[in-house]
C-alpha positions in Angstrom: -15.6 26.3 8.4 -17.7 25.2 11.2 -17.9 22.8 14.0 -20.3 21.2 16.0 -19.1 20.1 19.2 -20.9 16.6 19.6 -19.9 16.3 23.3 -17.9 19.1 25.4 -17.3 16.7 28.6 -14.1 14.3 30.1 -13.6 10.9 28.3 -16.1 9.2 31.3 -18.5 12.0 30.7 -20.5 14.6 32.8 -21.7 13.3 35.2 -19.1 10.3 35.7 -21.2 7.3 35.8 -21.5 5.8 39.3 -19.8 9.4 41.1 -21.5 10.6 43.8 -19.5 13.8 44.2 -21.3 17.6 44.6 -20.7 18.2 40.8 -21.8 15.5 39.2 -25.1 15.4 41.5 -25.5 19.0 39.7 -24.7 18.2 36.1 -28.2 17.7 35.3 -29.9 18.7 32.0 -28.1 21.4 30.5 -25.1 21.0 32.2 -24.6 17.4 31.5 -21.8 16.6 29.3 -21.1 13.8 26.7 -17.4 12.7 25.8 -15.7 15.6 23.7 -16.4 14.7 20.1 -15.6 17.6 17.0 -17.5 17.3 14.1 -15.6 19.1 10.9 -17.9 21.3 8.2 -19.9 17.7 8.6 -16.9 15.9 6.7 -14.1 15.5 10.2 -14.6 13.6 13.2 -12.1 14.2 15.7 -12.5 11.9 17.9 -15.1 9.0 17.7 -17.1 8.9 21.5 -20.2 6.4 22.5 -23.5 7.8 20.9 -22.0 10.2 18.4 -24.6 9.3 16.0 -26.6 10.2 18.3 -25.1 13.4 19.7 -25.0 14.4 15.6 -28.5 13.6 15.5 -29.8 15.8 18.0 -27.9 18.7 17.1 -29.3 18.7 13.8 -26.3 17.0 11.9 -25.6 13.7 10.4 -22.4 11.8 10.3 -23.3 10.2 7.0 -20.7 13.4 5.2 -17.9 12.2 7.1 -14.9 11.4 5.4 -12.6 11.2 8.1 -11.9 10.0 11.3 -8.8 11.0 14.0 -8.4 10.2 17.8 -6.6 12.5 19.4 -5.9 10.4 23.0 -3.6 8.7 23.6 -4.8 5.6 23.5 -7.4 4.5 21.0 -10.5 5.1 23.5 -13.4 3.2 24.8 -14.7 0.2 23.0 -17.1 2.0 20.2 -18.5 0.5 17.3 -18.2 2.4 14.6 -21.5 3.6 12.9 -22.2 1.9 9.4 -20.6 4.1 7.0 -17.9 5.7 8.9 -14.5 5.2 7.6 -12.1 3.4 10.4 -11.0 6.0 13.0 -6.5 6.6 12.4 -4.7 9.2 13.5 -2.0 11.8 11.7 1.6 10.8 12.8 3.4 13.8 14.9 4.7 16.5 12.5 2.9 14.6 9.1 0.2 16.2 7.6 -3.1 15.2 5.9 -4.9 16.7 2.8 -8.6 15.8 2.5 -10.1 15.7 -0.8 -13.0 18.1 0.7 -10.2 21.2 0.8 -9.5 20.6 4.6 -5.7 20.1 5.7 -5.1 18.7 9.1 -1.6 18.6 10.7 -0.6 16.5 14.0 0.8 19.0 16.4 3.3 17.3 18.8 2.0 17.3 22.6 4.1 17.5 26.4 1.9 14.4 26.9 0.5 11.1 25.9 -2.1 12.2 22.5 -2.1 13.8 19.3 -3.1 17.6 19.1 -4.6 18.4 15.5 -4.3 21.8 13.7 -7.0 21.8 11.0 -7.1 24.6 8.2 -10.7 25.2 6.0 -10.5 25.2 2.8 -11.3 29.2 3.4 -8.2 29.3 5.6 -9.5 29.7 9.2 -7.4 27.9 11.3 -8.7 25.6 14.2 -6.3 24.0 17.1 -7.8 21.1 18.8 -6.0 19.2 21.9 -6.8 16.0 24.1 -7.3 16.2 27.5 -4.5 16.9 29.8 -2.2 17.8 27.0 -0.5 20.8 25.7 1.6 21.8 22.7 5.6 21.7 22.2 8.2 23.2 20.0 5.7 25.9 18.9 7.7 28.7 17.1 4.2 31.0 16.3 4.8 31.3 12.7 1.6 30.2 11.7 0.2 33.1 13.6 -2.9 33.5 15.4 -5.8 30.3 15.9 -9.1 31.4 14.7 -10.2 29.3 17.4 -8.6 26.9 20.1 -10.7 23.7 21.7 -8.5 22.7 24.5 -8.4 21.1 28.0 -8.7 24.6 29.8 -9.6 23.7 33.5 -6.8 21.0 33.5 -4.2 22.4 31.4 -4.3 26.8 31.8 -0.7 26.4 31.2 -1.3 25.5 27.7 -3.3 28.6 26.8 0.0 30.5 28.0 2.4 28.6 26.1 -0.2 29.6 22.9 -0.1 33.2 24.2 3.4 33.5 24.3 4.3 32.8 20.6 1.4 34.9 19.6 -1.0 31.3 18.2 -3.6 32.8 20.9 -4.1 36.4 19.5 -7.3 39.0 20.8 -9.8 37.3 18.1 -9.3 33.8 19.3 -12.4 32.8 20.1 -11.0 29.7 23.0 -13.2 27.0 23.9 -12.9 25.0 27.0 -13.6 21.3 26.3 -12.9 17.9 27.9 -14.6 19.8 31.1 -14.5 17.0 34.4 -16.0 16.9 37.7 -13.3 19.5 39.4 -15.4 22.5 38.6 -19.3 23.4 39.6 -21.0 24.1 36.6 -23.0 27.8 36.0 -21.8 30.6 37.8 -18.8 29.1 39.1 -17.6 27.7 35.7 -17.8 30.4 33.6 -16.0 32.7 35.9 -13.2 30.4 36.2 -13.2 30.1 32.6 -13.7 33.6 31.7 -11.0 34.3 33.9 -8.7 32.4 31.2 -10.6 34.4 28.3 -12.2 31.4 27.1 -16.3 30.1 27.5 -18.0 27.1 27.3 -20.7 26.0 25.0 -23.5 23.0 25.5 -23.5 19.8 23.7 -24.7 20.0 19.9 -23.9 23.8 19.7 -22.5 24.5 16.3 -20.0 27.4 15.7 -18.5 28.9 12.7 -14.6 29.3 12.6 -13.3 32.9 12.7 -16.7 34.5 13.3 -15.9 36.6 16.8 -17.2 35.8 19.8 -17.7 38.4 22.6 -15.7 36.6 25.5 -15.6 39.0 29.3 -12.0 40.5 29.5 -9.6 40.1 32.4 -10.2 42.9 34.4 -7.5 44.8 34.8 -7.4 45.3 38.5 -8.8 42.7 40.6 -8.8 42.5 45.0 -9.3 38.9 45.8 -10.2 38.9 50.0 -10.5 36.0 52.2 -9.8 34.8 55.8 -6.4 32.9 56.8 -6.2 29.6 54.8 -9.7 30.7 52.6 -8.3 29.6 49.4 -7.7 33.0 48.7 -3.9 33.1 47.0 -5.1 29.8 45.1 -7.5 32.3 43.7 -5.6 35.0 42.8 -3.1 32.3 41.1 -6.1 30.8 39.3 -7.2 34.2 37.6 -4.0 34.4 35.8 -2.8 31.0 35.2 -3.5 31.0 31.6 -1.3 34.0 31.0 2.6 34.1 30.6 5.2 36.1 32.2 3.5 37.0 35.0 5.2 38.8 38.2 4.6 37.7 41.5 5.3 40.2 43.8 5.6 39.5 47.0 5.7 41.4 50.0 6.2 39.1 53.1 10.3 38.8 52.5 12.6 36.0 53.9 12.4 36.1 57.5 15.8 34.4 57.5 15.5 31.6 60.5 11.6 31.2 60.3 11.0 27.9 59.1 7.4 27.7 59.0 7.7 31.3 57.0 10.2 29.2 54.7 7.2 26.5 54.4 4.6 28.6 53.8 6.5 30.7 50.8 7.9 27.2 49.6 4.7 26.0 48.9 3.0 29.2 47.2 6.7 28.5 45.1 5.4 25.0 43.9 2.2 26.3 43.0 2.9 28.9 40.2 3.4 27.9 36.9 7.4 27.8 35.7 7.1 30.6 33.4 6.5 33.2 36.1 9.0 35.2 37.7 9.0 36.3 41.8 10.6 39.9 42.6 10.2 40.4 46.8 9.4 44.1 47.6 7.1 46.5 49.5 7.8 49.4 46.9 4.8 48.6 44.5 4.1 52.3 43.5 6.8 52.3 40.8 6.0 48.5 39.7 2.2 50.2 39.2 3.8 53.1 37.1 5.9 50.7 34.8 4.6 48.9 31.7 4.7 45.3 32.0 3.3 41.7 32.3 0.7 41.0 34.8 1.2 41.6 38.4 0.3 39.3 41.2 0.7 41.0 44.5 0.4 38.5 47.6 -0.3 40.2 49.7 -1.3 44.1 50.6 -2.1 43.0 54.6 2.1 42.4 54.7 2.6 45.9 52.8 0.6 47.0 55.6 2.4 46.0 58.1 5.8 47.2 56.5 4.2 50.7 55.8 3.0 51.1 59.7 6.7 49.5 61.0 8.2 52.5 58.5 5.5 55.4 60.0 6.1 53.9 63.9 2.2 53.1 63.9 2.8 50.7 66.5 4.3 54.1 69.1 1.0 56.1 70.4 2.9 59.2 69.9 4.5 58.6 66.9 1.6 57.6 65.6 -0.2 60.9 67.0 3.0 62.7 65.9 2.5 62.3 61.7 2.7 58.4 61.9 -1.3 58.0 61.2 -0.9 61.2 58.5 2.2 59.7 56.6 -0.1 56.1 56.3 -2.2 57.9 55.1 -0.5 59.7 52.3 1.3 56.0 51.5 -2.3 54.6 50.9 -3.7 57.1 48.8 -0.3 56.7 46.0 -0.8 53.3 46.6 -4.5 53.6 45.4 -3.4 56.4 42.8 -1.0 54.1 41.3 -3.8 51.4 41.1 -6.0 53.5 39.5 -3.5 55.1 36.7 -2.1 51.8 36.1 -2.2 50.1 32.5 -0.8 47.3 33.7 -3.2 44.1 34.9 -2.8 43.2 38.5 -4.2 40.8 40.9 -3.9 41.8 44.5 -4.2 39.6 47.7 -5.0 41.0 51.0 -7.2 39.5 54.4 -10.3 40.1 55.7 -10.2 40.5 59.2 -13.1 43.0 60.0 -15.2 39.9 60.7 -13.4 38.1 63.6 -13.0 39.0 67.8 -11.5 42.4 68.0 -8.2 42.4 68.9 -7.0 42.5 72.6 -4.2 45.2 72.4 -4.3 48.5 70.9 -1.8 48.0 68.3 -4.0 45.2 67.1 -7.0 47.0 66.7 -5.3 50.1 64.7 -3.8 47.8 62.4 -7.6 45.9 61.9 -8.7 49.3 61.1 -5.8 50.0 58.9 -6.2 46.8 57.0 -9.9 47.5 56.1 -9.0 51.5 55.1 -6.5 49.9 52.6 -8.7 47.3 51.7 -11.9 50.1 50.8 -9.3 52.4 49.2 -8.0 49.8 47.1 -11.1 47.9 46.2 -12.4 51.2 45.2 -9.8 51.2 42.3 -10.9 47.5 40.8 -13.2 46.3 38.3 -13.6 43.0 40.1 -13.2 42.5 43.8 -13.6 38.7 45.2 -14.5 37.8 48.7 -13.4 33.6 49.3 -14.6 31.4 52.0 -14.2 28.1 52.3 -12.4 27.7 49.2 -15.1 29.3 47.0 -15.4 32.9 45.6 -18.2 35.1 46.0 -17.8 38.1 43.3 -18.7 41.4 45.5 -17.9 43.2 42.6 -18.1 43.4 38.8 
């Protein structure tokens, strides 16, 4: 079975017409994106989008097989006139499902939002899930097993990738296809990493893959530093790079700091941020966490474990610190960095970059600035991918 995606882009397109945002001024050529359209072995049309005759066209492929046409929005889409020769578009009721004559078998799979997702089986039996934009499944059980391939809204909706992953209907092999791509994401560079950060790609207009062939898509790195300033966009981030997962464990290392309401704002709001499937355990004892199998770890942030680690060694008394304070950091960084490196578990770590500001006016200020970026080399030295964000966006200074 293969498909042809006819367009990979938001219902309005990319560029929106008319938008005079960053991202749409550089969707140019290449990058530009027509409505997401599918096009079936030649014989399916999800989705009927203006100029699909001649998106088919271009790519080498004529609509003049087609047997079949289903929306998939939820409403019934722009105002298109369909080509001469194309049967009226319909659309599978939730739950029904739909034998073609050409061996194909489509099934409506029931959505959390306005739309119909479709789960089409070849005659072969590869198995392709396809979902409108800003939807994701419900009631999966995972006993169909594994998606040869998933076409989904993966910028807007990570969420739904880890609802897949959890019953097993995303397996290792499943090659995942971001469609239905807006204006919310830079295209190049910054796209693809965001993207590959989710195990999925994107493809251009017209391409034209085969269903269960494997595609080489750039793992998760296992251990990833992700460094910025104070407000840098830095814990968004580290959130993004794992948002498509489930079960994830937030660790974090700042505690309560029972009467500090800011504090209580601050941790309220990272709260509302992660997705409701991950759970929160607060604690400065990460070695063992390292040591343990387990889902993913998000640690936000090492600069706090810092802090608890020097208040535990008295880094903050001269003479303790001369005493065996400044040795017994020491020793705590390097299991900390052991732990990192022996881990097998995949871990996202937070921490601040302050070597680039005023130095610090007191002496306990300046040791822990030198502290921070010790711990910061030592662990970066254990990931395959270290990030540095400013201003909201994320240079990679490292794999």
């Amino acid at each position: 079975m293969d498909i042809t995606l006819l367009g990979t882009g938001a219902p309005a397109g990319l560029p929106r017409p008319a938008c005079p945002c960053a991202v749409c001024a550089a969707a140019l050529g290449g990058e530009a994106r027509a409505a997401t359209a599918l096009l079936v072995d030649g014989t399916l049309l999800l989705d009927l989008t203006p100029g699909a005759a001649f998106a088919a066209a271009r790519a080498g492929r004529s609509l003049g097989g087609v047997r079949q046409v289903l929306l998939s929005h939820p409403h019934n889409g722009p105002a298109v006139e369909v080509p001469a020769g194309l049967p009226q578009p319909g659309r599978v009721p939730d739950g029904r499902e739909l034998a073609l004559l050409t061996g194909h078998r489509v099934r409506a799979m029931p959505l959390d939002a306005p739309g119909t997702g479709y789960e089409v089986t070849g005659p072969d039996g590869q198995r392709l899930l396809y979902l409108p934009p800003g939807a994701a499944p419900s009631g999966l059980d995972g006993t169909g097993g594994a998606y040869d391939m998933v076409v989904a809204d993966v910028l807007g909706r990570p969420d739904a990738l880890a609802r897949l992953r959890t019953v097993g209907a995303i397996g290792p092999t499943t090659d995942v296809i971001a469609a239905h791509i807006d204006h919310d994401v830079p295209p190049g560079p910054e796209l693809r990493r965001r993207l590959a950060a989710a195990g999925s790609r994107a493809v251009r207009d017209g391409a034209t893959l085969i269903v269960g062939v494997y595609e080489s898509v750039p793992d998760v790195p296992r251990r990833t530093l992700v460094l910025g300033g104070a407000r840098s966009g830095k814990s968004v981030e580290a959130e993004r790079r794992l948002e498509a997962f489930p079960d994830v464990l937030y660790v974090a290392t700042g505690g309560a700091r029972d009467g500090d309401t800011e504090w209580a704002a601050r941790v309220h709001a990272h709260r509302d941020r992660r997705p409701g499937s991950w759970q929160t355990t607060e604690t400065c004892d990460l070695v063992p966490l390292l040591k343990k199998d387990g889902p993913p770890l998000l640690i936000d942030c090492l600069s706090l474990w810092l802090t608890d680690a020097m208040d535990a060694v008295g880094a903050w008394d001269d003479d303790e610190w001369a005493g065996g304070g400044e040795r017994a950091l020491r020793t705590r960084v390097e299991e900390l960095a052991s732990a990192v490196r022996e881990t097998r578990r995949t871990v996202v770590a937070v921490s601040n970059e302050v070597g680039s500001g005023i130095v610090p006016a007191t002496p306990s200020g300046r040791r822990y600035r030198d502290e921070l970026g010790r711990l910061n080399t030592a662990f970066a030295a254990e990931c395959e991918h270290v990030l540095l964000v400013v201003a909201g966006q994320a240079l990679a200074l490292k794999g």
